[in-house]
C-alpha positions in Angstrom: 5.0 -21.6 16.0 2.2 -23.9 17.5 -0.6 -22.6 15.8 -4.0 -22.7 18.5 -6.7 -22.3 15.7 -7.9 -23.0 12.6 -9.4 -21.4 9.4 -13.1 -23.0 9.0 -15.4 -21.3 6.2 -16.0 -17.6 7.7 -14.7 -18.4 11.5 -12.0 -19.8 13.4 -12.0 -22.7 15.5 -9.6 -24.1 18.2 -6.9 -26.3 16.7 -7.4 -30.1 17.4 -5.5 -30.7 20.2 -4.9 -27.4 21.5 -5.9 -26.0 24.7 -8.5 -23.1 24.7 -6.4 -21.6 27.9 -3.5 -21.3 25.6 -5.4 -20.0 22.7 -7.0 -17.2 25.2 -3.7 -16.7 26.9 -2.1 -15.7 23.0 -5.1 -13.5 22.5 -4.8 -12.0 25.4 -1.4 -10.9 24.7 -2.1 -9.8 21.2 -4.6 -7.8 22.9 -2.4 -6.4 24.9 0.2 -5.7 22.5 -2.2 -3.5 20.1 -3.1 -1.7 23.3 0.4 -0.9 23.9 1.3 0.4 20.8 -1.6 2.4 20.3 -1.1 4.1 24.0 2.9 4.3 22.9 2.2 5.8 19.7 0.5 8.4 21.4 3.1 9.1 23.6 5.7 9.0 21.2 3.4 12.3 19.2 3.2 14.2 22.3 6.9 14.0 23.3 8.0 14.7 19.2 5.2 17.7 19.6 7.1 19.0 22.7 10.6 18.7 21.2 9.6 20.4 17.6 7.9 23.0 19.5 11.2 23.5 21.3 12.9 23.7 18.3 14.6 20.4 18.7 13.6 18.5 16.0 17.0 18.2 14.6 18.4 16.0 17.9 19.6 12.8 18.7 16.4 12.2 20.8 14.0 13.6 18.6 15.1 11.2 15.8 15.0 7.9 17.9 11.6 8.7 19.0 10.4 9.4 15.0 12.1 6.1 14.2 10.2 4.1 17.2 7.4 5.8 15.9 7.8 4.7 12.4 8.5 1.1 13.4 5.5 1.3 15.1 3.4 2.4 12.6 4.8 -0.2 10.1 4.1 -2.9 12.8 0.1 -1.3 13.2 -0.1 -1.5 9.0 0.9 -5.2 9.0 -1.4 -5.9 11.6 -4.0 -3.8 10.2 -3.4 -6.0 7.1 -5.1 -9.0 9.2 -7.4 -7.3 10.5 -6.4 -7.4 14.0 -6.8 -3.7 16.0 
């Protein structure tokens, strides 16, 4: 991966030789991807709500949507790890 930044002291700085429209392009879609799996995560606890409500908690569908969910959870940890949402 072509990295767009460097670690200085306390901040980071743009990476010699890299262009700050790619650096702001990445962060924008890191931005973008923590806003997407935040408003998905949502999602995915209102649809498993509605399905155990329904009594379908032991279905195909409900069991996909718990495993999304907990992939996504274990992707927000890791990210939460860097400090990033």
């Amino acid at each position: 991966m072509e990295r767009y930044t460097q670690r200085r002291e306390e901040t980071w700085a743009l990476a010699e030789g890299a262009e700050l429209s790619r650096a702001l392009d990445r962060l924008g879609r890191c931005e973008d991807l923590l806003s997407d799996l935040e408003r998905e995560q949502t999602e995915l606890a209102q649809k498993l709500e509605e399905l155990h409500l329904q009594g379908k908690n032991k279905t195909v569908q409900f069991k996909e949507l718990m495993a999304r969910k907990l992939v996504n959870q274990q992707l927000r940890l890791r990210l939460e790890q860097y400090r990033l949402p």
